[in-house]
C-alpha positions in Angstrom: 0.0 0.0 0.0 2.8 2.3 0.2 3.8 2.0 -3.3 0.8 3.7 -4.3 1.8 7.3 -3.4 5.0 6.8 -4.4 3.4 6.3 -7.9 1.5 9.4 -7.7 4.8 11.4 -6.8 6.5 9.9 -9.6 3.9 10.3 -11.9 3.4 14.0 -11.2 6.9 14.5 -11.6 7.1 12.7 -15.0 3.8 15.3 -15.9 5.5 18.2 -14.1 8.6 17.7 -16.1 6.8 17.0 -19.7 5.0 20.3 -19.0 7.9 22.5 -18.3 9.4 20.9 -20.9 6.4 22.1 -23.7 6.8 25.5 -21.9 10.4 25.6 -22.7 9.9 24.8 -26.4 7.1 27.5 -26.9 9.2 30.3 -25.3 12.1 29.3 -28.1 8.9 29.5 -30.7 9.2 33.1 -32.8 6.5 35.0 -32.6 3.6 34.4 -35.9 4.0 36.9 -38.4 0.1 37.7 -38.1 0.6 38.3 -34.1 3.4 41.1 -34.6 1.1 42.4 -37.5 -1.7 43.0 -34.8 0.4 44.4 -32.3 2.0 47.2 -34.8 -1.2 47.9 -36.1 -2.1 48.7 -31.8 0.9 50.8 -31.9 -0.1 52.9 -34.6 -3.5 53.4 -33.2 -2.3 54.2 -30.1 0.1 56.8 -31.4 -2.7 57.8 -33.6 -5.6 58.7 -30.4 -2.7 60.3 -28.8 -1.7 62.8 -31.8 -5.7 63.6 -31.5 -5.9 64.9 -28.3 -3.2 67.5 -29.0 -3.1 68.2 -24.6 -7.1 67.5 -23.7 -6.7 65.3 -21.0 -7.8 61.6 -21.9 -9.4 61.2 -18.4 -12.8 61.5 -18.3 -13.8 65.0 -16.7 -15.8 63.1 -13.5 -12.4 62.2 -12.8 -10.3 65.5 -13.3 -9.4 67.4 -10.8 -11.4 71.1 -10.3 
């Protein structure tokens, strides 16, 4: 009856490792073409609303202060 945890502890290990193992790989992974695309598109957005304001505050004016 003792062998069964043991088992379990060995098990999880063999699943812990296998899973940080995956993580590894997908960190080494380059980022997809279509995913940079998306975030420069953001960019320019961004940097487009904040040429727009030209200095009016972006807070709403419940929140600015009086």
């Amino acid at each position: 009856m003792m062998a069964q945890p043991r088992d379990k502890t060995k098990q999880a290990q063999v699943i812990d490792d296998n899973l940080k193992r995956v993580y590894q790989d997908m960190l080494k992974e380059d980022v997809p073409d279509r995913f940079l695309t998306l975030l420069e598109q953001l960019k320019e957005q961004e940097q487009g609303d904040a040429g727009q304001l030209n200095g009016v505050s972006a807070e709403p004016e419940s929140r600015r202060s009086k």
